[in-house]
C-alpha positions in Angstrom: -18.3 -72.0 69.5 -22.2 -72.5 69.6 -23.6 -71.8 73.2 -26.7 -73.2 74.5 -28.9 -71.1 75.7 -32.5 -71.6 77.6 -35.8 -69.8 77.1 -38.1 -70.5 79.5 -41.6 -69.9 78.5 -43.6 -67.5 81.4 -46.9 -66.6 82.8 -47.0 -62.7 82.6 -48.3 -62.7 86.3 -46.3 -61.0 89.7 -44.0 -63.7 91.2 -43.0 -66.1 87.8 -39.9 -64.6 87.1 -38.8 -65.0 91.1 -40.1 -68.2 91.4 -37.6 -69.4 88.6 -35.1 -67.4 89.8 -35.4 -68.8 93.0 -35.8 -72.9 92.3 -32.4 -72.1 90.0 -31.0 -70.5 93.1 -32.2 -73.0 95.9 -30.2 -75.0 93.5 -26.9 -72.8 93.3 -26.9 -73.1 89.5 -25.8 -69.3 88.3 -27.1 -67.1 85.7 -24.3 -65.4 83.8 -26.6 -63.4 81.8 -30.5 -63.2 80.5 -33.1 -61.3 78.4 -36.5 -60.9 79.2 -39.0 -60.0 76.5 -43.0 -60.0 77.3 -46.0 -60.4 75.6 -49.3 -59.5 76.9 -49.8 -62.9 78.6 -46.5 -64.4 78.9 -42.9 -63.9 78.9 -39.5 -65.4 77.3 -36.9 -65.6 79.8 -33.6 -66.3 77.8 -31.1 -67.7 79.9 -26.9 -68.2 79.9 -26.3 -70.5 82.5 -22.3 -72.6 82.5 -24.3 -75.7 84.0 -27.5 -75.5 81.3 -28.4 -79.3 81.7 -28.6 -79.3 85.3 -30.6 -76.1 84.6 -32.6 -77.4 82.3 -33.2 -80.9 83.8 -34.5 -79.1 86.7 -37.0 -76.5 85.2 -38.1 -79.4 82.7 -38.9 -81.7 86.1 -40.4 -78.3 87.7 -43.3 -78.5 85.0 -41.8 -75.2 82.8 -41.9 -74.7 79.9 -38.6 -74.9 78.4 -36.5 -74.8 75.4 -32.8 -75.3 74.0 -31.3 -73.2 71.9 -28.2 -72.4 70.4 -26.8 -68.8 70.5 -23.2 -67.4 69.4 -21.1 -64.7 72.0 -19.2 -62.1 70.2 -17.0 -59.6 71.5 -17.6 -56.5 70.3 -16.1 -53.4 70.1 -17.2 -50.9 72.7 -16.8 -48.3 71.0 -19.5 -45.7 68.4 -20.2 -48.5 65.4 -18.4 -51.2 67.5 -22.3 -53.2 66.7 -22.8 -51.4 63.5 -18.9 -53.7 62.4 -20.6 -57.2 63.2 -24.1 -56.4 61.9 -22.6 -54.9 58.7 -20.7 -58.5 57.9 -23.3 -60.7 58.9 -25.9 -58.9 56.0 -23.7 -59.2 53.9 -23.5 -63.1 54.3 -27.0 -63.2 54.2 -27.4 -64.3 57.9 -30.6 -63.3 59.8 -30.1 -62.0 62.9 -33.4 -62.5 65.3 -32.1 -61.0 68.6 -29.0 -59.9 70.6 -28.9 -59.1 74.4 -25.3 -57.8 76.3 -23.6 -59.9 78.9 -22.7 -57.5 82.1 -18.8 -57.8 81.4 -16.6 -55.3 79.3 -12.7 -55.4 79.0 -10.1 -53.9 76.9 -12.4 -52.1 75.1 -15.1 -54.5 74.2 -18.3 -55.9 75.4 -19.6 -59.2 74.8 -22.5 -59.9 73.3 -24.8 -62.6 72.8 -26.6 -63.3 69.1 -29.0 -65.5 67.9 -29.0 -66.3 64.2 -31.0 -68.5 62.1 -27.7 -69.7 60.7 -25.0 -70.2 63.2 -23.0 -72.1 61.5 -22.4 -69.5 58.8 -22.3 -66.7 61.0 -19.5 -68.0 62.9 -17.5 -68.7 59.7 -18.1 -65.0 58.2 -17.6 -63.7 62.0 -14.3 -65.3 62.0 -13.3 -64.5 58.6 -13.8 -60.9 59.4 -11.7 -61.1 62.7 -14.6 -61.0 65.0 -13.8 -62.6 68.0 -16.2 -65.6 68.9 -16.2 -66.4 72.0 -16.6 -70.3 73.8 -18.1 -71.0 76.7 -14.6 -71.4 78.6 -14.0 -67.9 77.2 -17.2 -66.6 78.5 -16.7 -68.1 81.9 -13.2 -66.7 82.0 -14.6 -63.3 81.0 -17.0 -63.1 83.6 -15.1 -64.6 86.6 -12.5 -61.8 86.1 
């Protein structure tokens, strides 16, 4: 159920963000979905990607800066609250959410989402318990191929 999920570390400079994209595309590996956040000097590309060793074998040999890390995809109700639902159970297991970015797919009425937590493990269990639907990275490539 845990995804893994790259962050590569960026100069905050015209051009670093295509030339990543474009040694992962020379390389036809796929981006399902990302984040970018920025600092004043560099940026965090977060990166989904089906094929993440190839991906990350290749921007490790590529001198990046790169780093693994494991993030959870829910599906969440598209709807007013549908995020207010998850967020609401996860407090009240404690669990820390540090961020949360949407993957471009929505279907019968609910959006996927992806969620970092500083406890996955537990998150998952309370998700589940709750009925929110956890989804694996066969799900997620089912989701957005159709």
């Amino acid at each position: 159920m845990i995804l893994k999920q790259l962050s590569v570390f960026l100069e905050n400079r015209p051009g670093a963000l295509r030339d990543v994209c474009r040694l992962l595309a020379d390389a036809r590996i796929n981006i399902v979905t990302f984040s970018l956040a920025d600092a004043k000097e560099f940026g965090i590309f977060r990166l989904i990607i089906h094929e993440w060793e190839k991906a990350h074998e290749l921007l490790a040999e590529n001198r990046y800066a790169v780093r693994l890390t494991d993030v959870v995809a829910l599906e969440v109700h598209d709807r007013p609250g549908g995020l207010l639902d998850v967020l609401e159970v996860i407090e009240r297991a404690g669990v820390n959410l540090e961020y949360v970015y949407a993957v471009p797919v929505r279907s019968a009425g609910k959006c996927v989402m992806i969620f970092r937590f500083d406890e996955s493990d537990t998150a998952i269990r309370v998700l589940q318990a709750a009925h929110v639907d956890v989804v694996d990275r066969e799900g997620l490539r089912q989701r957005v191929a159709g």
